[in-house]
C-alpha beads as a LAMMPS data file, in Angstrom:
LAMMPS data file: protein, C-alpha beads

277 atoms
276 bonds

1 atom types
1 bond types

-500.0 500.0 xlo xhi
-500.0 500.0 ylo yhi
-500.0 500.0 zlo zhi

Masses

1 110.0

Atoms # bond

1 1 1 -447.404 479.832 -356.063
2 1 1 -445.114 479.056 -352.967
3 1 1 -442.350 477.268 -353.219
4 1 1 -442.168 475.430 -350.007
5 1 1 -441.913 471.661 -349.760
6 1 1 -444.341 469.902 -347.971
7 1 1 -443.701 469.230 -343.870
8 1 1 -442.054 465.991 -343.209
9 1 1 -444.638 463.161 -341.585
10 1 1 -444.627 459.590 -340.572
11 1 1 -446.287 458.761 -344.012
12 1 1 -443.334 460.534 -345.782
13 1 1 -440.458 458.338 -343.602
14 1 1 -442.930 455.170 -344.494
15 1 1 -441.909 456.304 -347.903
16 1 1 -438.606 456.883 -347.637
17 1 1 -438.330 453.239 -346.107
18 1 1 -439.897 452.119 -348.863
19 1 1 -437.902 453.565 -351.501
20 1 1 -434.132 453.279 -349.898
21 1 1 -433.974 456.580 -349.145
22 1 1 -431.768 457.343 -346.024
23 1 1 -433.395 459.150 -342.841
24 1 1 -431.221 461.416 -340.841
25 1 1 -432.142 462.936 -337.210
26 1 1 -430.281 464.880 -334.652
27 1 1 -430.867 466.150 -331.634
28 1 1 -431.694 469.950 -330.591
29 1 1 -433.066 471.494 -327.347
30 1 1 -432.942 475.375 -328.302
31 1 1 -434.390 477.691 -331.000
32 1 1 -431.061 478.467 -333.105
33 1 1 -429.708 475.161 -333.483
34 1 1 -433.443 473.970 -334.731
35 1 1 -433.044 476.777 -337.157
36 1 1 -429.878 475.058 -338.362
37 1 1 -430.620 471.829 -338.903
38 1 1 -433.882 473.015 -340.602
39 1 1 -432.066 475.188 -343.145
40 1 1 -429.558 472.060 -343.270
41 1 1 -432.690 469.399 -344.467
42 1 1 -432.651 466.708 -341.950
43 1 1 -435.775 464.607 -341.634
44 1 1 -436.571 464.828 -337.571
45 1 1 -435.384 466.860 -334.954
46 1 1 -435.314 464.974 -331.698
47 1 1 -436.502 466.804 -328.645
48 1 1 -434.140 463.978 -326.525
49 1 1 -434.445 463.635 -322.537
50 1 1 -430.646 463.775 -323.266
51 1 1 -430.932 467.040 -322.666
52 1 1 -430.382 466.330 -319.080
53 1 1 -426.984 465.620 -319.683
54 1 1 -426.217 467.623 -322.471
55 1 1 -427.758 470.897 -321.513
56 1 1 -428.376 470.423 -317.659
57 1 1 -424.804 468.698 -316.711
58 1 1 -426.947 465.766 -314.897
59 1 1 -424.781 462.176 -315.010
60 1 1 -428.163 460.526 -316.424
61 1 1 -431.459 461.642 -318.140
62 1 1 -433.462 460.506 -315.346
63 1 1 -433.424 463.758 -313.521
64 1 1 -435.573 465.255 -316.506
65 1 1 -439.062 466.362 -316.256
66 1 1 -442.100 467.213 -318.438
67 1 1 -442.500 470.323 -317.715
68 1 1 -438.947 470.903 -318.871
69 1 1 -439.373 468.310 -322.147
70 1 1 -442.148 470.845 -322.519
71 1 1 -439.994 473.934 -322.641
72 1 1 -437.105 472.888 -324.822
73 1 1 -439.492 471.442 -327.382
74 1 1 -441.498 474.764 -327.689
75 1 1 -437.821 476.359 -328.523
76 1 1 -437.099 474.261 -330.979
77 1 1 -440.331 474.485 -332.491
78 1 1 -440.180 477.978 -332.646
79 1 1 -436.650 478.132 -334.149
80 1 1 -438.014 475.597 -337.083
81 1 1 -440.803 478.130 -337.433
82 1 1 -438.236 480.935 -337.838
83 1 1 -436.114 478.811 -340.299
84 1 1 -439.161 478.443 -342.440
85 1 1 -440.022 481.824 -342.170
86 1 1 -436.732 483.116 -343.914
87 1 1 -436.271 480.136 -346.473
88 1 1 -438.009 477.623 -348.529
89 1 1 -436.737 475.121 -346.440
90 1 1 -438.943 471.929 -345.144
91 1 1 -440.131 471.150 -342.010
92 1 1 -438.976 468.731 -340.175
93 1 1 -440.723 465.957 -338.087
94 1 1 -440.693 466.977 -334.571
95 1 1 -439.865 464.420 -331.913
96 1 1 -439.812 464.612 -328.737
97 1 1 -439.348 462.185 -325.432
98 1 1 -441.537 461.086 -322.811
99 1 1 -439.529 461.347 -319.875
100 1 1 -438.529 459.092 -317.071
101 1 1 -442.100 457.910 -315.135
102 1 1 -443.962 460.123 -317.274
103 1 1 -445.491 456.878 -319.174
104 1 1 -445.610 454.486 -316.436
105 1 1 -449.393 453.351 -316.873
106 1 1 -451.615 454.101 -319.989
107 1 1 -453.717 457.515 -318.121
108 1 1 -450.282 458.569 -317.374
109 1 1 -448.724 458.173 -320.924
110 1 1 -451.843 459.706 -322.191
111 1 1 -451.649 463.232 -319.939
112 1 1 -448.205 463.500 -320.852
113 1 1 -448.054 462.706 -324.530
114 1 1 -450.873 465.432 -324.978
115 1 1 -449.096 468.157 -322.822
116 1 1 -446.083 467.713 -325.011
117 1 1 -448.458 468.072 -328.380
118 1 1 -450.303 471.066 -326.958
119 1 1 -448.047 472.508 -325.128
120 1 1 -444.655 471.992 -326.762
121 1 1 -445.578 471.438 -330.162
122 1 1 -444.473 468.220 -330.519
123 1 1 -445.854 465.851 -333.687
124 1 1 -444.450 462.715 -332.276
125 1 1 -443.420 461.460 -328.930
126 1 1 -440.874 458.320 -328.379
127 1 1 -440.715 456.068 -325.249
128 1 1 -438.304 453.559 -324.373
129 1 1 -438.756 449.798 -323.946
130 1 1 -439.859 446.738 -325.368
131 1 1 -443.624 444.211 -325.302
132 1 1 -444.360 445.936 -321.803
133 1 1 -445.105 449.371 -323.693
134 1 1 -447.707 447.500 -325.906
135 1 1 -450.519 448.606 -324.277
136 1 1 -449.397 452.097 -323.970
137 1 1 -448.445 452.523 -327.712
138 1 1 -452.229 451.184 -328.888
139 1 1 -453.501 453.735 -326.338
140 1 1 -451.416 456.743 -327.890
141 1 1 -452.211 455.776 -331.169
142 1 1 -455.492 454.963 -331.033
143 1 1 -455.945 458.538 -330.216
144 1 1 -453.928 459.448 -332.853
145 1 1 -450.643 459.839 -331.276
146 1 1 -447.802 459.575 -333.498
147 1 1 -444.970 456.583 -331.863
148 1 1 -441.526 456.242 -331.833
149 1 1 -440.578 453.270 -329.951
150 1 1 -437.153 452.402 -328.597
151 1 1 -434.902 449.650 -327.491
152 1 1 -431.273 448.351 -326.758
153 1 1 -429.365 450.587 -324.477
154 1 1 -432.695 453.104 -323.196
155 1 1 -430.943 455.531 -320.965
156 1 1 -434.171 455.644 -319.057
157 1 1 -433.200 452.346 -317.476
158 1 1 -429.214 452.676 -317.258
159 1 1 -429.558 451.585 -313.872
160 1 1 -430.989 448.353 -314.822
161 1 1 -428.901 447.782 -317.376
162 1 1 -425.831 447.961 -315.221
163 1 1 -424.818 450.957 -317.214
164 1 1 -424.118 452.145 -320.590
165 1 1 -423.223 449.334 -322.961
166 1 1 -424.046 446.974 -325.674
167 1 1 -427.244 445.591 -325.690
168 1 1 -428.378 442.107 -327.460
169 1 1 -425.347 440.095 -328.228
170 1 1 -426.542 437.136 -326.786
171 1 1 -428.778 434.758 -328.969
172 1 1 -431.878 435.180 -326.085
173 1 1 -431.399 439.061 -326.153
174 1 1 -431.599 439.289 -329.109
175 1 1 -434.420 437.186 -330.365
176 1 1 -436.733 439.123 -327.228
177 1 1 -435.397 442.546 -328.955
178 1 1 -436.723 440.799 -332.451
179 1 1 -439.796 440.251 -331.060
180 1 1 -440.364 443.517 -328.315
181 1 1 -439.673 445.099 -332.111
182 1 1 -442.602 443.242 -334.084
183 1 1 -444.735 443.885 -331.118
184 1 1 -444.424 447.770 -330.788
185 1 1 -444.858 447.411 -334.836
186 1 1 -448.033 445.589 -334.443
187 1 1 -449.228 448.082 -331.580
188 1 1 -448.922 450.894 -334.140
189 1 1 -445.470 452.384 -333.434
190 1 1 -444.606 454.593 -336.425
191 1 1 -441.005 454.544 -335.844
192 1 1 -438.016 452.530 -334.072
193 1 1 -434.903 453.608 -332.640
194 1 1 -432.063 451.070 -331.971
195 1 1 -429.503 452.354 -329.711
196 1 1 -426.135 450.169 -329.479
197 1 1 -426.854 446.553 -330.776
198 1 1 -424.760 444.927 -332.985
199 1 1 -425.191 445.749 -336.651
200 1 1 -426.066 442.552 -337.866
201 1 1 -429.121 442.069 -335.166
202 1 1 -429.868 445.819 -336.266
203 1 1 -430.009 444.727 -339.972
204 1 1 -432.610 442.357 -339.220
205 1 1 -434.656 444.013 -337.272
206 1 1 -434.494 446.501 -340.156
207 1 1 -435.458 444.024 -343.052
208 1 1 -438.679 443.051 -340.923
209 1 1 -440.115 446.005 -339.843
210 1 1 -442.356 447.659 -341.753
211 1 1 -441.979 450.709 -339.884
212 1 1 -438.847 453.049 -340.472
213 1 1 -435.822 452.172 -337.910
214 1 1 -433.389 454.339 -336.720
215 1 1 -429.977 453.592 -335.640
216 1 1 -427.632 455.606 -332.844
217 1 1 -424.411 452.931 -332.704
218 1 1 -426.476 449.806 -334.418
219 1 1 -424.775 449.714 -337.883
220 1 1 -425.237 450.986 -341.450
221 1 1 -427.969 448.975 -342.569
222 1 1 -431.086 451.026 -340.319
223 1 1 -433.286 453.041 -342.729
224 1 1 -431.701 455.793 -341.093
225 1 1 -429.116 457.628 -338.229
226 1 1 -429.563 459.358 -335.347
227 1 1 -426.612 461.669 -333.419
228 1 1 -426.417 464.139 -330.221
229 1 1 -425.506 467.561 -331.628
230 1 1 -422.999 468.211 -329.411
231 1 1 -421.278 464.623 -330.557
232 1 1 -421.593 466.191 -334.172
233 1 1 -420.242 470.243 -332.933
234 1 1 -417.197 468.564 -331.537
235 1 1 -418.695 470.032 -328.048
236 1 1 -419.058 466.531 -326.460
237 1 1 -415.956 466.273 -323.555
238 1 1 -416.184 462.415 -323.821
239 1 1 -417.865 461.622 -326.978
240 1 1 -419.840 457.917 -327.563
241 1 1 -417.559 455.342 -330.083
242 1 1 -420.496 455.270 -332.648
243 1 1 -420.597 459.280 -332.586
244 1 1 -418.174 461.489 -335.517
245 1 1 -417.012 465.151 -334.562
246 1 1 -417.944 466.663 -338.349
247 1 1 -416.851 469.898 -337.052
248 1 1 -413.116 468.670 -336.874
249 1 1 -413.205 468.460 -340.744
250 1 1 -415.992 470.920 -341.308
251 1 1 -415.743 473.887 -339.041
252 1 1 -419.040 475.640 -338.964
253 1 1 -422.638 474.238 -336.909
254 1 1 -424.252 474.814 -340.613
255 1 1 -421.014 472.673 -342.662
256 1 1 -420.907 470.379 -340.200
257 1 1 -424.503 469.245 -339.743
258 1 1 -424.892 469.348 -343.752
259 1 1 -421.641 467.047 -343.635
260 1 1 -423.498 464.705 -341.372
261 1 1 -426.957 464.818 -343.102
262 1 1 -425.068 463.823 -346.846
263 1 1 -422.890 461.160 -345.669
264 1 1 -425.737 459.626 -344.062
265 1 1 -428.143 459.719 -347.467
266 1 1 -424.828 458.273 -349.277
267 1 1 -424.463 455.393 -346.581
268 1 1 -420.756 456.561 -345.832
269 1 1 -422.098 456.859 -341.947
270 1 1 -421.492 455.155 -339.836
271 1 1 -418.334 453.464 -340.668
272 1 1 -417.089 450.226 -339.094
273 1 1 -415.293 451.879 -336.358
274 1 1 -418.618 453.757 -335.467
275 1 1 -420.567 449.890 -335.566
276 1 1 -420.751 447.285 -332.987
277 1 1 -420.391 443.296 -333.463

Bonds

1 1 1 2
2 1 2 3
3 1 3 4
4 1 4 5
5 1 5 6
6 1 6 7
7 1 7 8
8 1 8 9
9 1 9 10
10 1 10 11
11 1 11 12
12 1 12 13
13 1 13 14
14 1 14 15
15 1 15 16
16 1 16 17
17 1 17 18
18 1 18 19
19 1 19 20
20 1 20 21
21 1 21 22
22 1 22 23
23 1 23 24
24 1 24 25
25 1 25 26
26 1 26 27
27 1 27 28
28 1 28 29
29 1 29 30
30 1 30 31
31 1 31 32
32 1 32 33
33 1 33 34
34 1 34 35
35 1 35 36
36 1 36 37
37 1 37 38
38 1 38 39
39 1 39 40
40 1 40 41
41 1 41 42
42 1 42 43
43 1 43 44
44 1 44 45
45 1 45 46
46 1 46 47
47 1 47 48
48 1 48 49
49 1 49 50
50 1 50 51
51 1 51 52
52 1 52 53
53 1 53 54
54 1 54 55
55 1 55 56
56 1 56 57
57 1 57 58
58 1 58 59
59 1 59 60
60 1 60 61
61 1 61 62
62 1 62 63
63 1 63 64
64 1 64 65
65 1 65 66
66 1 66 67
67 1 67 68
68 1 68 69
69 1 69 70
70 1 70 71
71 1 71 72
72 1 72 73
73 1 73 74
74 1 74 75
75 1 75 76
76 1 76 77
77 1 77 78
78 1 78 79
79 1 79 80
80 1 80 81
81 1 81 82
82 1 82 83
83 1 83 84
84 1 84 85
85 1 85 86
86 1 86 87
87 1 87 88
88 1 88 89
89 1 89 90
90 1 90 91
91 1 91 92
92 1 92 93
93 1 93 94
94 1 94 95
95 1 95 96
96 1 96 97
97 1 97 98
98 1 98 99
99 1 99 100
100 1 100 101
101 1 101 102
102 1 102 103
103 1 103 104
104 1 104 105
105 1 105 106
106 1 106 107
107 1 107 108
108 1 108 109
109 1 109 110
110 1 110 111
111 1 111 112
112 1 112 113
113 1 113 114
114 1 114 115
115 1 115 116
116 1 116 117
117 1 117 118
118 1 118 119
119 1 119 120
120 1 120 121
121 1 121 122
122 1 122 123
123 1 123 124
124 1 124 125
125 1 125 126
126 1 126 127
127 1 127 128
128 1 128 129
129 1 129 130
130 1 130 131
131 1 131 132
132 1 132 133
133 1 133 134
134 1 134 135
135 1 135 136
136 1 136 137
137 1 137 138
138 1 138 139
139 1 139 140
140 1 140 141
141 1 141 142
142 1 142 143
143 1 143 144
144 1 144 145
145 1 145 146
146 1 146 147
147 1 147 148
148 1 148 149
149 1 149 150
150 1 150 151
151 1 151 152
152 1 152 153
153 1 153 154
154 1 154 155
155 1 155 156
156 1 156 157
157 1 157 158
158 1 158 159
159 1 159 160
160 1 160 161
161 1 161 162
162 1 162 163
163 1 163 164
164 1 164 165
165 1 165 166
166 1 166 167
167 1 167 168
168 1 168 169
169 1 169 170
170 1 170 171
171 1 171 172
172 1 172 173
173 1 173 174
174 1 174 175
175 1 175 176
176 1 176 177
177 1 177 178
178 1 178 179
179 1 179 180
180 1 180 181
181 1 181 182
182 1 182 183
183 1 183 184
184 1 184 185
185 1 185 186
186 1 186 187
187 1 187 188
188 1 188 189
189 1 189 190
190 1 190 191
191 1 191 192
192 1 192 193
193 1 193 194
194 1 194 195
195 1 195 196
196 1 196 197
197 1 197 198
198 1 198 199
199 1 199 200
200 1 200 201
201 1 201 202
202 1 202 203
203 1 203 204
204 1 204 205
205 1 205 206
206 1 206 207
207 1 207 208
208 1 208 209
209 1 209 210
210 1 210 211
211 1 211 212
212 1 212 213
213 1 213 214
214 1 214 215
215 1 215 216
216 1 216 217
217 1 217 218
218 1 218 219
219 1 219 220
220 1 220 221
221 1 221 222
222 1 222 223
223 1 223 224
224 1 224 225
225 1 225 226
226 1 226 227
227 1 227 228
228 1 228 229
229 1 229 230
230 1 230 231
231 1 231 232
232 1 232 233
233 1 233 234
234 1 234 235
235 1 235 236
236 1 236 237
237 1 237 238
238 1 238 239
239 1 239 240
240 1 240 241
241 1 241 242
242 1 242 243
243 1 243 244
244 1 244 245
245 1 245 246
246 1 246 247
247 1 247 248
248 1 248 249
249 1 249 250
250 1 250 251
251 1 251 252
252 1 252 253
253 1 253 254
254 1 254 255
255 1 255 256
256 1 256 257
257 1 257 258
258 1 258 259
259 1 259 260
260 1 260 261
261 1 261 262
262 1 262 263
263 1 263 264
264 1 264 265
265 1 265 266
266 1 266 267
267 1 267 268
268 1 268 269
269 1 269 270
270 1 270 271
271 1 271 272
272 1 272 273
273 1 273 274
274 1 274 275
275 1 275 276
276 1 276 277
C-alpha cells in the first residue's frame, strides 16, 4: 500500500482553519525550488505575478502576462511532480495569479482562469480586490473554479494606491476591507490573502471569515503566512519589513524554507517587528 499523503485542497485548509492548525505558503516560479518546498511540506505554492519583479527585474508586476503566468506555473508544477516522484512527500495546493487586466470583466476572468488550469496546471487562481470582484468570483466558482481573493496593498493597483504602503488604518478603510472580505466570502472565495494591514484589523477579519486567511505583513493572528522566496533565500536586495532572511541563520534553500514552514505552525512568525499597527 503507498505511503503517500493525500494532495492538499481547499477542503483540507477549511480544516486546518477549523482546527488551529497554521497554513504556510511561499512563492516559486521554477521547477527546482517547487521541488524544495514540496520535499519541505508547505501547504500552497504561489504561482505570484511577483514574478515580474522577482524573476523579470520589472519595478511593478503590471508588466506580467498570461501567457507568461502560464509558463512559470507549468514549471513549478512539474518540479512538485518530480518531488513526489522521489519521496512520499504531499502535494501541495497550487496557486497561481490572474494577472494585471486579465480579469477585467467576467468572459475575460473566465478565458484566463481556464488557460491557467489547462494549460499551467494550476488548482486555484487568486485575484486582487475587494466587492467589485463579486461578480467575477460567483462566475469562477460557479464553474468550479477554486478562489483566492485578495486585499490591502494589491500590487496590481500600486499606482492607485499611491504606492507601496499600509493599507486600512483608518476606521472607513477598514470597515470597507471588513466588508469587501465578507463579500468575496459570500461569493464563494475559498481563500483570502491580506497583504499589509494592521494586525489587529487582520485579526478580525480572521475571526469572521469562514474561509482560511492568509497574511503577508498583517500580523500573527491569520490562519496562516505567506513570503516571497527570495525574501526567505536572503536573495531579496531590498527586502519588505514584514519579510525574515531564514537563510542568514539557516544556510541552505532546504534549512531555510523548513525554518520558515515550523516557525510559522508554532506561531513564532511573524514577530512584532515583522507586524504593522
Amino acid at each position: 500500500m503507498s505511503n503517500r499523503q493525500r494532495p492538499v485542497s481547499v477542503t483540507t485548509l477549511a480544516a486546518m482553519k477549523t482546527r488551529g492548525e497554521r497554513i504556510t505558503c511561499l512563492t516559486a516560479y521554477d521547477a527546482s525550488l517547487a521541488r524544495v518546498m514540496t520535499e519541505a511540506g508547505v501547504e500552497i505554492i504561489l504561482v505570484g505575478d511577483s514574478l515580474g519583479m522577482v524573476v523579470q527585474g520589472h519595478d511593478t508586476t503590471l508588466p506580467v502576462t498570461l501567457d507568461e503566468m502560464i509558463y512559470h506555473s507549468r514549471c513549478v508544477a512539474r518540479g512538485m511532480a518530480q518531488a513526489q516522484a522521489q519521496t512520499s512527500a504531499r502535494q501541495p495546493l497550487l496557486l497561481v495569479d490572474l494577472p494585471f487586466m486579465s480579469y477585467a470583466s467576467v468572459e475575460q476572468a473566465l478565458h484566463s482562469a481556464a488557460r491557467l488550469m489547462k494549460e499551467g496546471g494550476a488548482q486555484m487562481v487568486k485575484l486582487e480586490g475587494g466587492a467589485a470582484q463579486v461578480a467575477v468570483v460567483q462566475a469562477l466558482t460557479t464553474q468550479g473554479i477554486p478562489v483566492c481573493a485578495h486585499l490591502g496593498l494589491t500590487p496590481q493597483s500600486v499606482h492607485k494606491l499611491g504606492g507601496y504602503k499600509v493599507q486600512g488604518r483608518e476606521t472607513a478603510a477598514a470597515a470597507t476591507m471588513l466588508q469587501d472580505a465578507q463579500a468575496l466570502q459570500q461569493a464563494g472565495a475559498d481563500a483570502l490573502i491580506l497583504e499589509c494591514i494592521p494586525s489587529t484589523l487582520a485579526a478580525r477579519i480572521s475571526r469572521e471569515l469562514v474561509i482560511p486567511v492568509i497574511g503577508i505583513g498583517a500580523g500573527a493572528d491569520c490562519d496562516g503566512q505567506v513570503l516571497v522566496a527570495t525574501d526567505v533565500l536572503g536573495l531579496s536586495a531590498q527586502p519588505p519589513r514584514f519579510a525574515r532572511d531564514y537563510a542568514q541563520t539557516h544556510g541552505a534553500p532546504t534549512l531555510a524554507i523548513r525554518a520558515f514552514i515550523e516557525d510559522v505552525r508554532a506561531g513564532t512568525f511573524p514577530q512584532p517587528e515583522q507586524c504593522f499597527n
